[in-house]
C-alpha positions as CSV (number, residue, x, y, z in Angstrom):
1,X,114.9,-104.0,-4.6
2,X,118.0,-104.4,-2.4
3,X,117.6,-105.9,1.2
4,X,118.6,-102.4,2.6
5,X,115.8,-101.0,0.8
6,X,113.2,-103.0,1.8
7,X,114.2,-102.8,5.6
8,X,114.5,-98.9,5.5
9,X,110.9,-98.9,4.1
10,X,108.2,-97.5,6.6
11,X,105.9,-100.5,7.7
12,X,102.5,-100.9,6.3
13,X,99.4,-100.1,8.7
14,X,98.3,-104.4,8.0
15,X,101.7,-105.3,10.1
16,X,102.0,-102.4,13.0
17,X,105.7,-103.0,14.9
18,X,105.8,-104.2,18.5
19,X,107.0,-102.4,21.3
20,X,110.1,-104.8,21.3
21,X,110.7,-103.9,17.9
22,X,110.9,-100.3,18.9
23,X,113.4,-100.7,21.3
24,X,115.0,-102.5,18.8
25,X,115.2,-99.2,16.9
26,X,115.8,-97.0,19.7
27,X,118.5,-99.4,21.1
28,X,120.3,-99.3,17.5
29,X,119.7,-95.7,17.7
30,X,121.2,-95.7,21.1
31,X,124.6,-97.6,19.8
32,X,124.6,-95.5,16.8
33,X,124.9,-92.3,19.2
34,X,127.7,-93.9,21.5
35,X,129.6,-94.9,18.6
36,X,130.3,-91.0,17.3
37,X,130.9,-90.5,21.1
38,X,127.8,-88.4,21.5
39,X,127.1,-87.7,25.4
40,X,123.0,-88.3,24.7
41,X,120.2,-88.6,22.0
42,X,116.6,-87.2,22.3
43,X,113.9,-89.2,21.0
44,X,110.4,-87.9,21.0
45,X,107.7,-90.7,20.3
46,X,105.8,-88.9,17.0
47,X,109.1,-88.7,15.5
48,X,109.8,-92.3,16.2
49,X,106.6,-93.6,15.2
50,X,106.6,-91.3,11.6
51,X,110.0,-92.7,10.9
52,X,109.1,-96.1,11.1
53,X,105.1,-96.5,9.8
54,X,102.8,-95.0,8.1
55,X,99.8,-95.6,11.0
56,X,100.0,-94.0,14.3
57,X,101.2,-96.6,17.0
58,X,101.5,-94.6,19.9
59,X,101.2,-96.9,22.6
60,X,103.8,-99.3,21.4
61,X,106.1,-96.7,21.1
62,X,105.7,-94.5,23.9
63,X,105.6,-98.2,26.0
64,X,109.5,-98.8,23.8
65,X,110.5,-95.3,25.0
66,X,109.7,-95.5,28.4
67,X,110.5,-99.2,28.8
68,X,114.6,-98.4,27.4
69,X,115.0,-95.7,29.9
70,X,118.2,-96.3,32.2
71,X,119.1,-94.5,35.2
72,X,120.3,-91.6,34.4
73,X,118.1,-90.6,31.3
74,X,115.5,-88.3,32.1
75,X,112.2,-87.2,30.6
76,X,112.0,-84.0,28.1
77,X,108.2,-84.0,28.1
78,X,106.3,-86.0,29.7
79,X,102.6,-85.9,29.1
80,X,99.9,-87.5,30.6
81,X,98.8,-90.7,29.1
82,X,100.3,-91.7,25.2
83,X,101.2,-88.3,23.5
84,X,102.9,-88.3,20.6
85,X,105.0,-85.4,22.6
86,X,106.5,-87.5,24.8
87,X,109.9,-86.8,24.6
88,X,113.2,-88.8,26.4
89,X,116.6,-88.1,26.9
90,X,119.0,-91.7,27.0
91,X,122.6,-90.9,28.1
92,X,124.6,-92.9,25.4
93,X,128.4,-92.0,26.6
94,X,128.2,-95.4,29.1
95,X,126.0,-98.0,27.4
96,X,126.6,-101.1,30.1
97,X,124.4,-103.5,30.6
98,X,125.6,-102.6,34.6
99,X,122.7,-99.9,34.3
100,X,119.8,-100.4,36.0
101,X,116.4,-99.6,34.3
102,X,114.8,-96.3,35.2
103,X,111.9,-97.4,37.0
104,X,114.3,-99.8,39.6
105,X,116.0,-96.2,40.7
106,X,113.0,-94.9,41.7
C-alpha cells in the first residue's frame, strides 16, 4: 500500500490521536483554505473526529478546535461541555503567526 494510503486511513480505536495531532489536521486544513484564497473554513468537531477515526474522541478534538482559535475566529455552536456540535469558524485569509490566540483577546 502506498505511504499516501496508509496516512489517509482512519486511525484504529487501539491508537486514539492527540489533541496536538488534531491541530495538526486542522492547521493543515487551515493552510489548505488560505492557499485557494478562501476568506474562512468551518470545522465542526463530529465531522473532524469521523474523518479521522473510527472511535469517538471528542475531548481531544473539541480541546484541538478550541485550542487553534485566533482572534478573530468565532464560534458557530458552541455547546456546553464536549459536543460533537461544536462548531468554529478560523479566518484563513491572514494566517501570521502575529495573531494572538483567542482566549488572550478576551
Amino acid at each position: 500500500m502506498p505511504a499516501e494510503e496508509k496516512t489517509a486511513r482512519k486511525r484504529s480505536a487501539k491508537e486514539p490521536m492527540t489533541a496536538a495531532e488534531y491541530a495538526e489536521k486542522i492547521r493543515a486544513k487551515k493552510q489548505e483554505a488560505h492557499d485557494k484564497n478562501w476568506l474562512y473554513i468551518e470545522v465542526n468537531a463530529g465531522d473532524l473526529n469521523r474523518e479521522f477515526e473510527e472511535k469517538e474522541n471528542l475531548v481531544e478534538v473539541c480541546t484541538a478546535i478550541t485550542d487553534e482559535l485566533l482572534e478573530g475566529d468565532s464560534f458557530v455552536l458552541d455547546p456546553l461541555g464536549t459536543s460533537a456540535a461544536l462548531t468554529v469558524r478560523y479566518y484563513v485569509d491572514n494566517l501570521s503567526p502575529d495573531r494572538r490566540k483567542y482566549y488572550d483577546v478576551l
